[in-house]
C-alpha positions in Angstrom: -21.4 -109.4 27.0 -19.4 -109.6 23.9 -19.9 -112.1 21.3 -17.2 -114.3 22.0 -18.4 -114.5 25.2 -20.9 -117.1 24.8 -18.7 -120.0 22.9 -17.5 -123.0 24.4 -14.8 -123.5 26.3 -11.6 -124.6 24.8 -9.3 -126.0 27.0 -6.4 -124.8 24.8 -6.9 -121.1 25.5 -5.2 -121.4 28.9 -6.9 -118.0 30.5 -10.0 -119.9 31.4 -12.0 -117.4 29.2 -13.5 -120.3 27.0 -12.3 -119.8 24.2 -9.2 -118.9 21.3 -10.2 -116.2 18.7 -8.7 -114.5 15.8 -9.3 -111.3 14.6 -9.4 -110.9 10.8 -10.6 -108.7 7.9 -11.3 -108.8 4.7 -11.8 -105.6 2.2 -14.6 -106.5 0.7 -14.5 -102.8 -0.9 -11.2 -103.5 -2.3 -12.1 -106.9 -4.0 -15.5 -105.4 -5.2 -12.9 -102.9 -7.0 -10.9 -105.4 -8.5 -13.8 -107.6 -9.6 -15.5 -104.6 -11.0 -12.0 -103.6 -12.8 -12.2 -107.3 -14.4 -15.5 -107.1 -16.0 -15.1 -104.0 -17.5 -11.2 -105.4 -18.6 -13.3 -108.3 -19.8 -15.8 -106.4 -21.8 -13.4 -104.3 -24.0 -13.1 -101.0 -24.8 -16.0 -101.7 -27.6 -18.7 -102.6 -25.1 -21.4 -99.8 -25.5 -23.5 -99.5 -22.7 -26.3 -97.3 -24.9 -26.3 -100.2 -27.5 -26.4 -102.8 -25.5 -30.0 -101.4 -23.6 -31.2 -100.3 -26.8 -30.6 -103.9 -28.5 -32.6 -105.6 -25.3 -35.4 -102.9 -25.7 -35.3 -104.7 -29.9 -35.2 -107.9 -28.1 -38.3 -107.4 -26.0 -40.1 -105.4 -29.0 -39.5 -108.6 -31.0 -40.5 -110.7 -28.3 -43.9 -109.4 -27.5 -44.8 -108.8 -31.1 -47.3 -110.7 -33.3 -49.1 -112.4 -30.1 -52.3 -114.2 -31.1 -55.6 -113.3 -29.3 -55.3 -115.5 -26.6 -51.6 -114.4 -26.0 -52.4 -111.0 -26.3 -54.8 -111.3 -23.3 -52.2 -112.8 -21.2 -49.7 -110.1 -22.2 -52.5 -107.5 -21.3 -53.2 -109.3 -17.9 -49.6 -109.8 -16.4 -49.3 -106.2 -17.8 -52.0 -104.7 -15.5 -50.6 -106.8 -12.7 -47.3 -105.3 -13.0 -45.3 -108.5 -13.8 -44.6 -106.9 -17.4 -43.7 -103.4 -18.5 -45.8 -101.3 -20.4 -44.5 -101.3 -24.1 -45.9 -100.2 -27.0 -48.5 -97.8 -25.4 -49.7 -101.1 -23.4 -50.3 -103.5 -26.0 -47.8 -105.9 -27.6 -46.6 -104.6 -31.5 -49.2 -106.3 -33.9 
């Protein structure tokens, strides 16, 4: 049975099949291209991947630095659940 089989019937059709359908397709590979294409267009040709990691790595550094005690065991706990990263050889900078 093929999908279309099970629809309801529209009186339109005129063949008594049940019902009027329209093939169609869209590239979805082609627009993923061109959407791709745009971001990078909107980025510029300064964007620097490397620098970009490196300066959330800072960002995260920063972050989880000068945590109090209490804040520090929290950091240590979601860290041994695997909610956090390790950083800083598993302890947030001092």
């Amino acid at each position: 049975m093929a999908p279309h089989d099970s629809l309801p019937d529209d009186p339109d059709r005129g063949d008594g099949s049940g019902s009027t359908l329209t093939d169609f397709s869209v590239d979805l590979t082609s627009l993923e291209v061109l959407r791709r294409a745009q971001v990078m267009q909107a980025l510029g040709p300064d964007w620097d991947p490397v620098e970009v990691l490196q300066g959330e790595e800072a960002a995260y550094d920063l972050l989880y630095s000068g945590l109090d005690s209490e804040q520090q065991r929290l950091y240590d706990e979601l860290v041994a659940e695997g909610v956090l990263p390790v950083r800083g050889g598993g302890h947030a900078a001092p």
